[in-house]
VONUSE-215598 format. One record per residue (C-alpha): x, y, z; residue in three letters. Coordinates in nm, 2 decimals, m for minus. Layout:
N
<east=X north=Y up=Z residu=ALA>
...
This chain:
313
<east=m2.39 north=m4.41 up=7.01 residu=UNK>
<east=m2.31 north=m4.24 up=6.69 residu=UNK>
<east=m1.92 north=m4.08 up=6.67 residu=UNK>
<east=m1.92 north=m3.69 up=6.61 residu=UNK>
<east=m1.93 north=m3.54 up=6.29 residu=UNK>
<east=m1.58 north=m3.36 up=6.19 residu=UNK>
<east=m1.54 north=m3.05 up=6.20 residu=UNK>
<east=m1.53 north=m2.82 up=5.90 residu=UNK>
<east=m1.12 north=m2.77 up=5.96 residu=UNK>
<east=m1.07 north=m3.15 up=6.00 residu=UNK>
<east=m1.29 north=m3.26 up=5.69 residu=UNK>
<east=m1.07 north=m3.35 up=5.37 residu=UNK>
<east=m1.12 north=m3.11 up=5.12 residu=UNK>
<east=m1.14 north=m3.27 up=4.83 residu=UNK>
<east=m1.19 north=m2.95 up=4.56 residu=UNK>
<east=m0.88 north=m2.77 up=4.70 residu=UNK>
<east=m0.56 north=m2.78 up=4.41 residu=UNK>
<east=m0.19 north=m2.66 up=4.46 residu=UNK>
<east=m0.17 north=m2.34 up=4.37 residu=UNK>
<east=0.03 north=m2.24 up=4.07 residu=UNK>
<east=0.45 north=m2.22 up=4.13 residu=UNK>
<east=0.41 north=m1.90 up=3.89 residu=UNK>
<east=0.17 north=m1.63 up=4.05 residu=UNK>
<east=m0.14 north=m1.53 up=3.84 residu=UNK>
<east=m0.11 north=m1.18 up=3.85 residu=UNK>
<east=0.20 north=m1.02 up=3.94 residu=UNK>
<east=0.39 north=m0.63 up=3.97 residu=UNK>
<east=0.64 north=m0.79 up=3.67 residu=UNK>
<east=0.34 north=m0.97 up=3.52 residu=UNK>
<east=0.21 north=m0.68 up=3.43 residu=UNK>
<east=0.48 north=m0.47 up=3.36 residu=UNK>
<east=0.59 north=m0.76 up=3.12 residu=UNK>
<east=0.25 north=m0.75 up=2.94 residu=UNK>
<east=0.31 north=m0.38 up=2.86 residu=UNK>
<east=0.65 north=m0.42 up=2.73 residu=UNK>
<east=0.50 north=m0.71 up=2.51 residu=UNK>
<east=0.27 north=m0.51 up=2.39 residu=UNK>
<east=0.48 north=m0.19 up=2.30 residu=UNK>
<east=0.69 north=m0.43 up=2.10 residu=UNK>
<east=0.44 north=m0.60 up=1.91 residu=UNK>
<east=0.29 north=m0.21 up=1.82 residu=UNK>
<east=0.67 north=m0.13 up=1.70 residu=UNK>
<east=0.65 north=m0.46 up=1.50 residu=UNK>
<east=0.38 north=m0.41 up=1.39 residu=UNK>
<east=0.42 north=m0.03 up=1.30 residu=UNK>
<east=0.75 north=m0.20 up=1.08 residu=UNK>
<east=0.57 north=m0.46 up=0.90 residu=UNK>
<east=0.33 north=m0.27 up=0.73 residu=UNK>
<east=0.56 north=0.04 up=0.63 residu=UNK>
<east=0.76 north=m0.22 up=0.51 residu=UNK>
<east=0.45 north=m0.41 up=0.30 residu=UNK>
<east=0.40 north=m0.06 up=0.20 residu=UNK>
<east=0.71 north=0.02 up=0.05 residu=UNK>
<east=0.75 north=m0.35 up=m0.09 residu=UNK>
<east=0.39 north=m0.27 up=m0.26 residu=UNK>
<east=0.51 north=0.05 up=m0.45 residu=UNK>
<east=0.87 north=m0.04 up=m0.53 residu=UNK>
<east=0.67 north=m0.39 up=m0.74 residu=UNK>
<east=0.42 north=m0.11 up=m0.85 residu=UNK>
<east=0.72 north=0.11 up=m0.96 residu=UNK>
<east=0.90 north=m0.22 up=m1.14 residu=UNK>
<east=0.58 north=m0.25 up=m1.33 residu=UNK>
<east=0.52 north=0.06 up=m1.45 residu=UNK>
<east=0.89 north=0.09 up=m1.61 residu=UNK>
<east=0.79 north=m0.20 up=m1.81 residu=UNK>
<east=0.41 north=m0.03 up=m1.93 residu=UNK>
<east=0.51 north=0.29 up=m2.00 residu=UNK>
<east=0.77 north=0.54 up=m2.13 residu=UNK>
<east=0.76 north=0.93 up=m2.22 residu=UNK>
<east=0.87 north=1.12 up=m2.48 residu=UNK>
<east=0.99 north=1.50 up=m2.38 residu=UNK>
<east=1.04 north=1.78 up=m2.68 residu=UNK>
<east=1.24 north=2.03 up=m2.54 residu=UNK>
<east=1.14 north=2.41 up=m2.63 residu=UNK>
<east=1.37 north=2.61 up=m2.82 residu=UNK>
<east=1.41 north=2.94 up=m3.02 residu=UNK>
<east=1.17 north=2.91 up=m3.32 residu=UNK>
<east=1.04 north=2.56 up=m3.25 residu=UNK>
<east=0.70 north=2.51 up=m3.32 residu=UNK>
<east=0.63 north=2.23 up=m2.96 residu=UNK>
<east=0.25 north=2.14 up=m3.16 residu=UNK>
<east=0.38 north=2.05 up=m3.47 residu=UNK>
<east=0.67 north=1.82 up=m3.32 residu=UNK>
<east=0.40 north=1.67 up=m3.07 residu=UNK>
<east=0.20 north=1.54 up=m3.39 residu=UNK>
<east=0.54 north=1.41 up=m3.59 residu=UNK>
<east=0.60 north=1.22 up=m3.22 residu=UNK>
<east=0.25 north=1.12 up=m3.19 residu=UNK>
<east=0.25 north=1.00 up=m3.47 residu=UNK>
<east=0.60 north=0.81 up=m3.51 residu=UNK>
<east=0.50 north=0.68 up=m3.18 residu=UNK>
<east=0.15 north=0.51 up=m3.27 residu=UNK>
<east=0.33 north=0.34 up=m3.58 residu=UNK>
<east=0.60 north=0.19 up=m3.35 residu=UNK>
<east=0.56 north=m0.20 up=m3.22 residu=UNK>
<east=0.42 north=m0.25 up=m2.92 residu=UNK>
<east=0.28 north=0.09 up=m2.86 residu=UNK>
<east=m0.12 north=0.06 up=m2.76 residu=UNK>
<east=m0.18 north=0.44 up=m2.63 residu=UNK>
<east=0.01 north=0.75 up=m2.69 residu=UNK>
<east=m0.13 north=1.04 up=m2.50 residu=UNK>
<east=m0.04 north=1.42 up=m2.60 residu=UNK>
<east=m0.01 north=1.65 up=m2.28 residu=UNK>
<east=m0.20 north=2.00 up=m2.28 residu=UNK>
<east=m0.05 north=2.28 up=m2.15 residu=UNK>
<east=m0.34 north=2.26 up=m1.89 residu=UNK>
<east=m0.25 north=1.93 up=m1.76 residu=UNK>
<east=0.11 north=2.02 up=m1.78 residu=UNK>
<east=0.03 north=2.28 up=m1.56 residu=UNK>
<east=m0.15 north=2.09 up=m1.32 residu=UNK>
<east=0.18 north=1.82 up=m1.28 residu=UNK>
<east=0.36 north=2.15 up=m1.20 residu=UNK>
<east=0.12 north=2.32 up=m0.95 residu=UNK>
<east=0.21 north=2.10 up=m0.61 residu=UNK>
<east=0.58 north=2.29 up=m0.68 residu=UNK>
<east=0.51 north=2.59 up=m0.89 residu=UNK>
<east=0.19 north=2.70 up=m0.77 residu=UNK>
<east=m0.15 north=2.78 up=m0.99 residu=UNK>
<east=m0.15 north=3.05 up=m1.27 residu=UNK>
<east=0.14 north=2.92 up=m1.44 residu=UNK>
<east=0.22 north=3.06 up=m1.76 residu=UNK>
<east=0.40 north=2.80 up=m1.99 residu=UNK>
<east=0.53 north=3.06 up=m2.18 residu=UNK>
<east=0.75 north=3.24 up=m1.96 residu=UNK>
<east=0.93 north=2.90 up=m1.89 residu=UNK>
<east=1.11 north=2.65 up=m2.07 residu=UNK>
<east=0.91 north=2.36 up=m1.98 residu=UNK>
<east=0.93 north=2.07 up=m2.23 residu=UNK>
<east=0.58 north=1.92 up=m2.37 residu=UNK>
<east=0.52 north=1.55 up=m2.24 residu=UNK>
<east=0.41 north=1.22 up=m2.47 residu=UNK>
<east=0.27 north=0.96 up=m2.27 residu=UNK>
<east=0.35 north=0.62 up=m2.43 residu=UNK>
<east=0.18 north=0.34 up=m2.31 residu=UNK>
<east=0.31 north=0.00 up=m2.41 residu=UNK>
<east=0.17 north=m0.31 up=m2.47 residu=UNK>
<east=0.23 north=m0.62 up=m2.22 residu=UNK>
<east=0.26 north=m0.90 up=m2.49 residu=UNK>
<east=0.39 north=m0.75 up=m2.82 residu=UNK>
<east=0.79 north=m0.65 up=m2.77 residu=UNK>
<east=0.85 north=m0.25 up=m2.80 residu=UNK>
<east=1.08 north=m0.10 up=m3.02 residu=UNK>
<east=1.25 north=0.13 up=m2.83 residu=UNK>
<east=1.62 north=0.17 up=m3.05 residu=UNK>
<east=1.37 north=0.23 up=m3.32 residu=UNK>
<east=1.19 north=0.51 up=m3.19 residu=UNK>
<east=1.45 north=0.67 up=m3.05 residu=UNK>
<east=1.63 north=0.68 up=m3.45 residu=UNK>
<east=1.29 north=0.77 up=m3.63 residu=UNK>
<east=1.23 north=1.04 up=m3.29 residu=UNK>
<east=1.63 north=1.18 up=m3.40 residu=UNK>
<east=1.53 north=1.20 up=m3.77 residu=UNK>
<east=1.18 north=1.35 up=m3.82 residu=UNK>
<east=1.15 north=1.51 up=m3.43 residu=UNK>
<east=1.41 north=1.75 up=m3.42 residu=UNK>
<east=1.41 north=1.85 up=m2.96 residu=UNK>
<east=1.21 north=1.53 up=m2.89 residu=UNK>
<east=1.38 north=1.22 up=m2.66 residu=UNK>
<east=1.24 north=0.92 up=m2.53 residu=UNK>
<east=1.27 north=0.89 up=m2.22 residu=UNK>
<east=1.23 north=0.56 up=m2.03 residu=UNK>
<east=1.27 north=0.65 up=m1.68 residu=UNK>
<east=1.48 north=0.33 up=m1.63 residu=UNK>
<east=1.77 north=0.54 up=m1.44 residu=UNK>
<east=1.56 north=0.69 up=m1.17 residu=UNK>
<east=1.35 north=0.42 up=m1.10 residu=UNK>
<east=1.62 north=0.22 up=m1.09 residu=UNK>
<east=1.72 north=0.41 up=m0.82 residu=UNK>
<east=1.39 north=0.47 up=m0.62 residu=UNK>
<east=1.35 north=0.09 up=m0.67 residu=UNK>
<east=1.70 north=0.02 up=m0.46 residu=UNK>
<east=1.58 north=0.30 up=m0.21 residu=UNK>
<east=1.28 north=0.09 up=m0.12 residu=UNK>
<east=1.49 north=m0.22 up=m0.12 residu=UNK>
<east=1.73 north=m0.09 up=0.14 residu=UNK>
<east=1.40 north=0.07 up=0.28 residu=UNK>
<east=1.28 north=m0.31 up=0.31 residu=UNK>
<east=1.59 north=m0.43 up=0.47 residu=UNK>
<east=1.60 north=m0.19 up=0.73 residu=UNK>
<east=1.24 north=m0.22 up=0.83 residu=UNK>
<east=1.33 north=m0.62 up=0.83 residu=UNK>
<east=1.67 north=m0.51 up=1.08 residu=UNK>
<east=1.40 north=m0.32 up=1.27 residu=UNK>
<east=1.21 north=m0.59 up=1.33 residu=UNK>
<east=1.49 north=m0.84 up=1.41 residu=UNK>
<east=1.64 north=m0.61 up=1.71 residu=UNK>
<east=1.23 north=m0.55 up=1.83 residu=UNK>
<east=1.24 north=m0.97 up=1.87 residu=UNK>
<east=1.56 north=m0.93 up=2.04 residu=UNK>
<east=1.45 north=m0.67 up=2.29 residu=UNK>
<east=1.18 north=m0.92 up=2.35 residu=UNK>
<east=1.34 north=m1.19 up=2.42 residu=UNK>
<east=1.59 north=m1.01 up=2.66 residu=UNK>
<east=1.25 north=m0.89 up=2.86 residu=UNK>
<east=1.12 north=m1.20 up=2.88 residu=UNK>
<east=1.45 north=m1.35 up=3.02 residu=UNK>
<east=1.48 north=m1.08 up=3.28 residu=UNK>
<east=1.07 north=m1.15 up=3.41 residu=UNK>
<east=1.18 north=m1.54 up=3.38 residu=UNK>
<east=1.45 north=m1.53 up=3.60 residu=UNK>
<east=1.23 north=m1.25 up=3.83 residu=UNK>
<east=1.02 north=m1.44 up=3.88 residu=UNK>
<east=1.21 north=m1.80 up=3.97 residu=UNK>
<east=1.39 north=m1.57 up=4.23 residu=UNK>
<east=1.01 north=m1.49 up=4.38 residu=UNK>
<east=0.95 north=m1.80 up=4.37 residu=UNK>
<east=1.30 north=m1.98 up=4.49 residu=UNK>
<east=1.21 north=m2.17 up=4.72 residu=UNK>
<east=0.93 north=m2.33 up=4.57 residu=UNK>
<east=1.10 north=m2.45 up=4.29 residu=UNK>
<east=1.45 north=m2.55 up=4.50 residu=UNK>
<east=1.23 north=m2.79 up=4.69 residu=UNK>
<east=1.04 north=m2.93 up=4.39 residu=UNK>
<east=1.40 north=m2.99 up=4.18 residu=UNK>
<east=1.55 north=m3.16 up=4.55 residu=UNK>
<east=1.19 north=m3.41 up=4.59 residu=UNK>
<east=1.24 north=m3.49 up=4.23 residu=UNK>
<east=1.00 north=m3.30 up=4.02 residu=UNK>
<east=1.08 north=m3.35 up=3.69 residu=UNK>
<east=1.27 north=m3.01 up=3.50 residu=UNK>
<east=1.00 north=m3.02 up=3.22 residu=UNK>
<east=0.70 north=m3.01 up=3.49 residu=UNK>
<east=0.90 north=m2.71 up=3.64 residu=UNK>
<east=0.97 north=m2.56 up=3.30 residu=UNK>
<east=0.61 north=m2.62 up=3.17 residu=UNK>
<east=0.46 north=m2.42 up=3.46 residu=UNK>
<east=0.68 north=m2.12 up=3.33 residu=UNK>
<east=0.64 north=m2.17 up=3.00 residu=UNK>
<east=0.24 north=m2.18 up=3.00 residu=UNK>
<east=0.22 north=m1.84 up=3.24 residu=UNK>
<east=0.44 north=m1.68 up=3.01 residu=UNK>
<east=0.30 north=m1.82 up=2.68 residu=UNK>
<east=m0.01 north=m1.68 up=2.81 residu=UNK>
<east=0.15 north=m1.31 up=2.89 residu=UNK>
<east=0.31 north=m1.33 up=2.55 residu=UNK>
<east=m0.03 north=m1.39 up=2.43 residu=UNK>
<east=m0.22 north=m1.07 up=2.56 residu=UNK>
<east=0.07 north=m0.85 up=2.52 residu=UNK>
<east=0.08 north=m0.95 up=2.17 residu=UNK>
<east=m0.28 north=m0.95 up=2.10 residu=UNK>
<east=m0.31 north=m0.54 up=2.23 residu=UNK>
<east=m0.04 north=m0.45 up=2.03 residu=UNK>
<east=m0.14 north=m0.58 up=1.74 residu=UNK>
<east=m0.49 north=m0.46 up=1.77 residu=UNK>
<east=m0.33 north=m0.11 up=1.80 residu=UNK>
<east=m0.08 north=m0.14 up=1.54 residu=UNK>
<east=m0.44 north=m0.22 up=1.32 residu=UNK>
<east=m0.57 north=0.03 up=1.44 residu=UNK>
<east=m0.33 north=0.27 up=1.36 residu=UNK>
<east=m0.34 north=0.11 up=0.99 residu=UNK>
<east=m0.68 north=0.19 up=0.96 residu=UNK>
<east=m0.68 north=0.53 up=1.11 residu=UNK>
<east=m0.40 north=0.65 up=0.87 residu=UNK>
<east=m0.63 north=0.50 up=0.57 residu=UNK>
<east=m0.93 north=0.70 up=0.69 residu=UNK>
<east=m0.70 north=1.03 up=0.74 residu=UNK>
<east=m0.55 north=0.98 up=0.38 residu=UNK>
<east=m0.91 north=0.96 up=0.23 residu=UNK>
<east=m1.01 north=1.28 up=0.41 residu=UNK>
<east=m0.74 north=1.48 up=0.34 residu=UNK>
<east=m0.77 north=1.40 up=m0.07 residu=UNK>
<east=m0.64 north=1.71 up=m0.25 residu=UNK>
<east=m0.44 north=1.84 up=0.00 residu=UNK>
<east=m0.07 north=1.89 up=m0.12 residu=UNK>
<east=0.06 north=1.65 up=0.15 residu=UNK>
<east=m0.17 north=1.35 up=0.00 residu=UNK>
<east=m0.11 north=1.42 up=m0.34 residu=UNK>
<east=0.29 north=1.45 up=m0.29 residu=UNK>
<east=0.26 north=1.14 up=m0.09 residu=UNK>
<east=m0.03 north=0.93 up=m0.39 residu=UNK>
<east=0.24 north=1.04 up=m0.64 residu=UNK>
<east=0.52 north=0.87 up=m0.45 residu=UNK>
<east=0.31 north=0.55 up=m0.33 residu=UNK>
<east=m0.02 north=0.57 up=m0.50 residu=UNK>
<east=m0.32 north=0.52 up=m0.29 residu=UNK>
<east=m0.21 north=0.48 up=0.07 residu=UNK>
<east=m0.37 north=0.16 up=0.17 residu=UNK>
<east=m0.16 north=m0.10 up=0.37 residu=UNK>
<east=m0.30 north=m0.43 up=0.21 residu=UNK>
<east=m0.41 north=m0.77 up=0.32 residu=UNK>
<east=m0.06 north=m0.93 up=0.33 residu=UNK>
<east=0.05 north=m0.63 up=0.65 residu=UNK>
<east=m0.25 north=m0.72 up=0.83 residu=UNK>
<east=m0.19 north=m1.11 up=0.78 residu=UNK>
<east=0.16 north=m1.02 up=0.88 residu=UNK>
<east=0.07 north=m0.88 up=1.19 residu=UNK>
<east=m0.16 north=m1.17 up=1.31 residu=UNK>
<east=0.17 north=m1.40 up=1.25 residu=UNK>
<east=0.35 north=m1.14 up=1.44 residu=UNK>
<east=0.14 north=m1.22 up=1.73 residu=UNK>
<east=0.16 north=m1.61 up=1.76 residu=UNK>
<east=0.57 north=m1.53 up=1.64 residu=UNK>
<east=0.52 north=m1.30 up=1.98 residu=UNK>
<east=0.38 north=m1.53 up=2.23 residu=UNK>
<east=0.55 north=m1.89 up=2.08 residu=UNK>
<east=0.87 north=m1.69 up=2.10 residu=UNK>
<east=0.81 north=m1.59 up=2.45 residu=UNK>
<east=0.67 north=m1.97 up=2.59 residu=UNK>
<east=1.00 north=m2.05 up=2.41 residu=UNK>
<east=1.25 north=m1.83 up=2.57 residu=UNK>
<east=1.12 north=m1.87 up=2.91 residu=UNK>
<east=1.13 north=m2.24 up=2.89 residu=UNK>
<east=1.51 north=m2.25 up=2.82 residu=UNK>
<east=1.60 north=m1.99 up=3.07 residu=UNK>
<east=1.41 north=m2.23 up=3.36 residu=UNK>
<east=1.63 north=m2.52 up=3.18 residu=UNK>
<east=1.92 north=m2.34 up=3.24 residu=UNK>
<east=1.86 north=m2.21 up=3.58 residu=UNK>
<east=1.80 north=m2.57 up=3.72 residu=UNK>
<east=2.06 north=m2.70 up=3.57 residu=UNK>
<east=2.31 north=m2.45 up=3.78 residu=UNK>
<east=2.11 north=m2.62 up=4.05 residu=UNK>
<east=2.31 north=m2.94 up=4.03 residu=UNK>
């Protein structure tokens, strides 16, 4: 006489696991996720403003060193033409000159239309005529020299180097750079602080669980590693959407400044920074931001679990 089968409630069941001493999904789960990812946007926003301005103060830097401009001032009785060609002229035979480039009074004009308007008569205002000097990058340039032959035989024209006010646009973007970099710094620190706050939420949820695995034995790393792989993974996705916006966002502000070509709030803002294009370097910047993100956040909840088991002894 054969024994009775078991029944379904008294057969072992072999596939069921422990469930997880962090909950999958959770009210602070989620909320922590969101926060994440509104950081990672910020940070993201802040690194590539700040590749940005990096970009155009090394652009600015370079162009102090490739070019200079001679100005002849108008006066009573002072034929501007004729001192142009003496200028051009003194200019070409100077070392390390490899362009010089007259301004018309038409392209004057146009450098003066985004503040003055169209129709502009350069005779009703003392606007001085510009010489474009471009310079060489190998051959040294001769500026003292210039500047004495420009005195003698160019009676209202100066050379004008530009060095003091890009000297001075340069240390704007340097402080520029800084602050975007203090920026970032207290965004990390917000993090961090959220992610302590959801770690120690959710070992209070969870209490009991992890007071009777510390007391049995469980090791503090097996404790801590649950933590730190739930919140590595949190870290992850909240990262991953705000960077994908923050991307986004890149690309949609390259798209608008292409559209809105020859609009006076493009061309003021191409004259400051040149093309607006946030380059390879913010977007590479922004994928390190991510794993910075989520490592940061395994990381932080790891040592707050430490601590807390530790004021269990």
């Amino acid at each position: 006489m054969t024994a009775p089968a078991p029944s379904p409630a008294e057969r072992p069941s072999r596939s069921r696991r422990p469930g997880p001493i962090v909950p999958a999904s959770s009210v602070s789960g989620h909320t922590l996720v969101m926060v994440i990812a509104i950081m990672t946007y910020l940070a993201g926003l802040t690194v590539g403003a700040v590749d940005l301005v990096r970009a155009t103060a090394a652009e600015w830097e370079r162009d102090v060193v490739r070019e200079t401009t001679i100005q002849i001032r108008p006066a009573e009785g002072r034929d501007l033409d004729a001192v142009a060609e003496r200028a051009s002229r003194l200019a070409r035979e100077t070392p390390g000159v490899v362009e010089v480039r007259p301004y018309s009074d038409a392209e004057t004009a146009r450098l003066l239309e985004p503040w003055l308007g169209s129709g502009l008569s350069l005779a009703e205002l003392p606007i001085p005529r510009l010489i474009v000097v471009r310079l060489s990058e190998d051959e040294p340039f001769d500026q003292a020299g210039l500047r004495a032959k420009l005195d003698a035989e160019a009676q209202g024209a100066t050379l004008d180097d530009h060095r003091r006010f890009l000297d001075r646009l340069v240390a704007m973007a340097r402080t520029l750079v800084g602050l975007g970099l203090g920026v970032l710094v207290l965004v990390l620190a917000a993090t961090v602080l959220s992610v302590v706050f959801a770690t120690r939420g959710a070992m209070s949820g969870n209490r009991d669980i992890v007071q009777v695995l510390h007391f049995v034995g469980a090791r503090d790393g097996y404790v801590a590693g649950q933590f730190q792989r739930r919140f590595l993974w949190l870290g992850l996705k909240g990262g991953l959407a705000g960077g994908a916006a923050a991307m986004a966002t890149f690309l949609l502000a390259e798209l608008a400044a292409e559209q809105g070509v020859g609009s006076a709030a493009v061309d003021q803002m191409d004259a400051l920074f040149g093309r607006f294009q946030v380059g390879l370097t913010a977007y590479a910047g922004v994928l390190a931001l991510i794993a910075v993100i989520a490592a940061l956040t395994a990381l932080t909840s790891r040592l707050t679990v430490f601590r807390t088991l530790r004021a269990l002894d």
